[in-house]
MDAnalysis code that builds the backbone (N, CA, C; Angstrom):
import MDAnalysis as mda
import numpy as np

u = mda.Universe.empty(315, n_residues=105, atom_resindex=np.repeat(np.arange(105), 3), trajectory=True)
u.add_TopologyAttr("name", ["N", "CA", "C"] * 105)
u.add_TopologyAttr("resid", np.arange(1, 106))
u.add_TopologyAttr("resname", ["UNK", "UNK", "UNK", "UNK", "UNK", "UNK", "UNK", "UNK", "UNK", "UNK", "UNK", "UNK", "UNK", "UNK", "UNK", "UNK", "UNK", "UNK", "UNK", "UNK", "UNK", "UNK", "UNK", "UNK", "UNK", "UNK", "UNK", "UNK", "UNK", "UNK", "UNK", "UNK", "UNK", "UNK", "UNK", "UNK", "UNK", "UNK", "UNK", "UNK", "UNK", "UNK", "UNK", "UNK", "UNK", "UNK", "UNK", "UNK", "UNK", "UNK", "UNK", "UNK", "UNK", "UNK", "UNK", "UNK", "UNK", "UNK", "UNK", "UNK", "UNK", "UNK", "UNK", "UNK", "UNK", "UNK", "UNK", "UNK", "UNK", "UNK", "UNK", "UNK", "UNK", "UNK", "UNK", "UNK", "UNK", "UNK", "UNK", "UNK", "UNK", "UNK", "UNK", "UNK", "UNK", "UNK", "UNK", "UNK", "UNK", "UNK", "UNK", "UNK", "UNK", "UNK", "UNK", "UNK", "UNK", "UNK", "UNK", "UNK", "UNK", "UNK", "UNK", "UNK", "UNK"])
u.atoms.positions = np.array([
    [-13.189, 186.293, 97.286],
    [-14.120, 186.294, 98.400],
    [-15.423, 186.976, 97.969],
    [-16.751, 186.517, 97.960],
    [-17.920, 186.898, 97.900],
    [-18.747, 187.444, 99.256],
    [-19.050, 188.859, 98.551],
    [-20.105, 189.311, 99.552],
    [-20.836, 188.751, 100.078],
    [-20.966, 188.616, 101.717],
    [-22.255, 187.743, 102.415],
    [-22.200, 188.788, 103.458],
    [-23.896, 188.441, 104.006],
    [-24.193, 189.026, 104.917],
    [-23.429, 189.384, 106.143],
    [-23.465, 190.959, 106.398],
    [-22.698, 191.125, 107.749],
    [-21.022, 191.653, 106.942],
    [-21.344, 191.366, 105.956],
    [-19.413, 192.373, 105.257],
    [-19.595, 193.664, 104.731],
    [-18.961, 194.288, 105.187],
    [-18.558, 195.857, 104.912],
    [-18.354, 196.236, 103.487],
    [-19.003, 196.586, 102.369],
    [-18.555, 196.586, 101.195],
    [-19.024, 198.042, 100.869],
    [-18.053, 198.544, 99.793],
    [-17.973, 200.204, 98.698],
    [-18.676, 199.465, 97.773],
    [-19.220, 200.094, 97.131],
    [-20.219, 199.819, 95.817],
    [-20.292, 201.117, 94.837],
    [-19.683, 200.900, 93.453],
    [-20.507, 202.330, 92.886],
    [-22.129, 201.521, 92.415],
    [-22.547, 202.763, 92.279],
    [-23.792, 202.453, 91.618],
    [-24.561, 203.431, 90.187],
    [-25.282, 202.729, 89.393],
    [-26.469, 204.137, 88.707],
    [-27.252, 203.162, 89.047],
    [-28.740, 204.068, 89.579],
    [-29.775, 203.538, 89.571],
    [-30.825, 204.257, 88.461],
    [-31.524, 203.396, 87.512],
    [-32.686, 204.184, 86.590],
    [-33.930, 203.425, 86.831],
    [-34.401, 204.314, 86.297],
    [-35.645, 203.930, 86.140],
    [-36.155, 202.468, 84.531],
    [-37.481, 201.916, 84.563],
    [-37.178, 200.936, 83.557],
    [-37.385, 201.493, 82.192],
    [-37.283, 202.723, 81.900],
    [-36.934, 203.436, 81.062],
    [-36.052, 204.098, 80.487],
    [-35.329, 203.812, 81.302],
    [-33.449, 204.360, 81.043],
    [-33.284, 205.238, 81.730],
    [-34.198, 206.504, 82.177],
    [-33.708, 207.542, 82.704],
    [-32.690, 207.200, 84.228],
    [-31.992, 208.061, 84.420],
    [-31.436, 207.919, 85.778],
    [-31.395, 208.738, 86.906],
    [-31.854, 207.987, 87.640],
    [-32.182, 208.978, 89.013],
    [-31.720, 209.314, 90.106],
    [-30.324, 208.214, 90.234],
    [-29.171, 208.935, 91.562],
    [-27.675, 207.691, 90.667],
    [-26.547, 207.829, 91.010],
    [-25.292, 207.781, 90.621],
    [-24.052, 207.933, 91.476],
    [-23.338, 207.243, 91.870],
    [-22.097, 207.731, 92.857],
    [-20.935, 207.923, 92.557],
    [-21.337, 208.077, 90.389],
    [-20.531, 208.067, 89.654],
    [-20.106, 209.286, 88.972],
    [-19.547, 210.193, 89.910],
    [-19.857, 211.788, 89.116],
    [-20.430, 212.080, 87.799],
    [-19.995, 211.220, 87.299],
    [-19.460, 211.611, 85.058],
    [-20.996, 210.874, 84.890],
    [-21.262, 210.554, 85.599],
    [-22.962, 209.580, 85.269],
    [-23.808, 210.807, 85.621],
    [-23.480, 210.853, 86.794],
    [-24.569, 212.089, 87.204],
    [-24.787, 213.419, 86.557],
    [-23.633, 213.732, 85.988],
    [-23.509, 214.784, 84.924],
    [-24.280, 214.613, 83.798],
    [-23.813, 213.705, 83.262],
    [-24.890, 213.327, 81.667],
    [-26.171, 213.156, 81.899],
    [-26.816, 212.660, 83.228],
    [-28.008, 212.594, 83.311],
    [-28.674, 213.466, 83.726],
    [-28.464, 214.431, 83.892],
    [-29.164, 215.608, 84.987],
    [-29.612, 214.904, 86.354],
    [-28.888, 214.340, 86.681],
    [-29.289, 214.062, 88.495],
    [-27.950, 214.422, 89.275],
    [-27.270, 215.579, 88.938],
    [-25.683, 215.917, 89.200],
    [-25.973, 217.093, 90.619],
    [-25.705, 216.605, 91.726],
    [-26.069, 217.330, 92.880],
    [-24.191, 217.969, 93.249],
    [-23.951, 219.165, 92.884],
    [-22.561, 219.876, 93.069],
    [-22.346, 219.777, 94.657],
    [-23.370, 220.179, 95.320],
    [-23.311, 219.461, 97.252],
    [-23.079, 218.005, 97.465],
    [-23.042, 217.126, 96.202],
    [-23.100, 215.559, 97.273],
    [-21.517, 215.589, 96.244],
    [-21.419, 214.841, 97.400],
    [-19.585, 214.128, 97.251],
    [-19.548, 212.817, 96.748],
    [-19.291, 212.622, 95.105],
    [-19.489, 211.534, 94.597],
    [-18.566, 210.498, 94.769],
    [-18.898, 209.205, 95.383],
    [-17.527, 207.709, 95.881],
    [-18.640, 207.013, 95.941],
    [-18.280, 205.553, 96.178],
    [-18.554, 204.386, 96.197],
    [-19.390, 204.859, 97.692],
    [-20.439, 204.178, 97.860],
    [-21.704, 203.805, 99.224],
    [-20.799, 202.845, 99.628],
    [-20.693, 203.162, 101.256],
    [-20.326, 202.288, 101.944],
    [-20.986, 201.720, 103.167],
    [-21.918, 200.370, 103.363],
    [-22.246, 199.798, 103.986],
    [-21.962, 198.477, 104.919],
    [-22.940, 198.097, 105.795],
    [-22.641, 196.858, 105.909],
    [-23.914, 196.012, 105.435],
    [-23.756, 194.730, 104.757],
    [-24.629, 194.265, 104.432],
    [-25.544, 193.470, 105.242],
    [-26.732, 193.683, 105.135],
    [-27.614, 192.926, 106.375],
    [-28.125, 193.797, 107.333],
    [-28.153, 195.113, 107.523],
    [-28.159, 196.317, 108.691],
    [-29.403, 197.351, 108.303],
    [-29.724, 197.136, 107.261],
    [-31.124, 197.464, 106.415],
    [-31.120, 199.001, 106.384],
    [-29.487, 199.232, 106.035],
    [-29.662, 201.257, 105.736],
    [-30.097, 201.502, 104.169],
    [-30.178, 200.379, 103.473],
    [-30.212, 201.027, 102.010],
    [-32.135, 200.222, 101.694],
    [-32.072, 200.556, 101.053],
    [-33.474, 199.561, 100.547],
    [-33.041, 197.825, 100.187],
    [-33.994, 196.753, 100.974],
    [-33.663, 195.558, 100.705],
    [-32.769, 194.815, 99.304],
    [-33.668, 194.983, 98.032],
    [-33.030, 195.075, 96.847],
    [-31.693, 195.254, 96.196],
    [-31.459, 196.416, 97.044],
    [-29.996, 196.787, 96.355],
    [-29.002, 196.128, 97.356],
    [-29.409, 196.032, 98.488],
    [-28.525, 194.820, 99.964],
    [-28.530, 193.279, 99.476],
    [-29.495, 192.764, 98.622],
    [-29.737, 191.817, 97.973],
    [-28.864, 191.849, 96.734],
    [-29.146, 192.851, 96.222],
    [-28.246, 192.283, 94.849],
    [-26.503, 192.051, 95.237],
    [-26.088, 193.093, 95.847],
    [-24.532, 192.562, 96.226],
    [-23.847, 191.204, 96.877],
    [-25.202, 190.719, 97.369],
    [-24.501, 189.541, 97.785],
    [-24.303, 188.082, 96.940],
    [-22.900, 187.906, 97.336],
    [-22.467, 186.771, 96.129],
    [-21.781, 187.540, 94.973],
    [-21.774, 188.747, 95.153],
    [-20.428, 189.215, 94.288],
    [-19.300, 189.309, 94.374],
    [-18.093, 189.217, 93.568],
    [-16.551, 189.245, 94.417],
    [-16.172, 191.304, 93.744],
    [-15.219, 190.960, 94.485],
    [-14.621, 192.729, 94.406],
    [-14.435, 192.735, 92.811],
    [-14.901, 194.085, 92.452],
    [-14.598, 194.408, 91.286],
    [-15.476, 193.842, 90.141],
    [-16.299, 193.112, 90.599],
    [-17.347, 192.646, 89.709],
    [-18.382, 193.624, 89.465],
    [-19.086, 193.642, 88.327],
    [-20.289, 194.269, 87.727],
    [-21.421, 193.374, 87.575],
    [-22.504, 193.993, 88.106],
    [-23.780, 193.374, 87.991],
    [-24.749, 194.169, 87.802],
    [-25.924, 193.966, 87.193],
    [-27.309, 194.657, 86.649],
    [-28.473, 194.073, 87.890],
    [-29.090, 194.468, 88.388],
    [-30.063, 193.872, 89.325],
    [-31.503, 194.701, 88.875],
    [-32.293, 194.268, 88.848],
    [-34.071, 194.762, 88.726],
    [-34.832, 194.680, 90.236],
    [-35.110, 195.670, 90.637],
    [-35.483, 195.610, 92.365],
    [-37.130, 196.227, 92.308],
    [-37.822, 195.144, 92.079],
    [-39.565, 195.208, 92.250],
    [-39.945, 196.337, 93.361],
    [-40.960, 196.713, 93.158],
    [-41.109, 198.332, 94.040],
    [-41.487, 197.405, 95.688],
    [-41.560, 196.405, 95.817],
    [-41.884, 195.687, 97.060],
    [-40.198, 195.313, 97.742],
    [-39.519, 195.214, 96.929],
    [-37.880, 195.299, 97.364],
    [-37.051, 196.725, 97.328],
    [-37.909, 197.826, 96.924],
    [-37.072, 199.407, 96.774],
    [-38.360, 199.688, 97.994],
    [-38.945, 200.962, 97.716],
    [-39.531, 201.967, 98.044],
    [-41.310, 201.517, 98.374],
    [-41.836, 200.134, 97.943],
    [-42.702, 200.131, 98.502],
    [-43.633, 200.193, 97.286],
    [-44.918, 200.005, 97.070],
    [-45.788, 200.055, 95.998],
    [-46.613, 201.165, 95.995],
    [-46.496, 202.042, 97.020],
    [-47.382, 203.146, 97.359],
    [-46.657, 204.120, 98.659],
    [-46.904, 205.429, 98.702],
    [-46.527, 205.966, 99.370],
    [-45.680, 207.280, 99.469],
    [-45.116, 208.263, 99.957],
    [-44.997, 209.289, 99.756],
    [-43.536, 209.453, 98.810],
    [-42.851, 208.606, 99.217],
    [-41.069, 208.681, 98.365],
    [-41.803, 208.530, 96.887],
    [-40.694, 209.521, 96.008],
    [-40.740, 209.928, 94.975],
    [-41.066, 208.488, 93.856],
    [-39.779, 207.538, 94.499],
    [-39.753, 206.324, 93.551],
    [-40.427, 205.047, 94.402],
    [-41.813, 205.151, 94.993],
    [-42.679, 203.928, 95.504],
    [-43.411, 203.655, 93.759],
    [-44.122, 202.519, 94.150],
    [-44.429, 201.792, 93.148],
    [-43.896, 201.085, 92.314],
    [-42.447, 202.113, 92.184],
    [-41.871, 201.681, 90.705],
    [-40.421, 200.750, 90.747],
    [-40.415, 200.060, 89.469],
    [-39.340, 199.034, 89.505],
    [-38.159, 200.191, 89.278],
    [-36.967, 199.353, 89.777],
    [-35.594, 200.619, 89.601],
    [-34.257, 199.381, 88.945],
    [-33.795, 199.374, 88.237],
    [-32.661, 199.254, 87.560],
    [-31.993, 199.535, 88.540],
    [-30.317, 199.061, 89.368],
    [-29.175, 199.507, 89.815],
    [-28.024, 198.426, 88.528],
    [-27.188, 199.481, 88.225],
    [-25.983, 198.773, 87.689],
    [-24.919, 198.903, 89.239],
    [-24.397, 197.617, 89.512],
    [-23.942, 197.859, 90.625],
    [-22.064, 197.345, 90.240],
    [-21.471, 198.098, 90.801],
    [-20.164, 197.208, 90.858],
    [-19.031, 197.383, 92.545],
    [-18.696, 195.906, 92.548],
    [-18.206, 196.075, 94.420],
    [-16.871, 196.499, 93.946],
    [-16.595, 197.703, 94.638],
    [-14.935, 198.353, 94.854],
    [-14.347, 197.835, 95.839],
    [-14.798, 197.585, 96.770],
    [-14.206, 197.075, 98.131],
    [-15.002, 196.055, 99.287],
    [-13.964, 194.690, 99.608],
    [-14.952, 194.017, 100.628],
    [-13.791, 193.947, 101.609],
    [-14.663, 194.401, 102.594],
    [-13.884, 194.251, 104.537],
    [-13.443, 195.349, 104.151],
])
């Protein structure tokens, strides 16, 4: 079964920058090696629904049409993340997510 709009799906993720660095992770052991390791956040799979517009367009976009347990690389133009301008840290810029679905429904 493939992700479509309106399904409940877990996702891990790393997101970097197009330079490799990495800038958030829901992957503890990722977040560690990279220095973006927050000991307050509780590292698991993001759980959304798709289509409900809590995450940035891009990364709601790339999951769909994946089946559980699949891995995918997505490139999310700063007009599909954060915007091309503006006060968030990562506007302007393109972001890398390695994404993989843990769970659908």
């Amino acid at each position: 079964m493939a992700v479509e709009e309106g399904d409940y799906v877990e996702v891990d993720y790393t997101g970097k920058l197009t330079d490799g660095t990495v800038f958030d992770s829901s992957i503890e052991e990722i977040a560690k090696e990279s220095d973006a390791y927050d000991e307050e956040r509780e590292y698991a799979p993001i759980g959304f629904t798709v289509g409900e517009g809590k995450l940035i367009p891009g990364f709601e976009k790339g999951v769909i049409g994946m089946e559980e347990n699949e891995e995918k690389e997505v490139e999310i133009p700063p007009e599909e993340a954060y915007g091309e301008s503006g006060e968030h840290p990562l506007a302007g810029k393109t972001l890398i997510f390695e994404l993989e679905v843990k769970k659908i429904g």
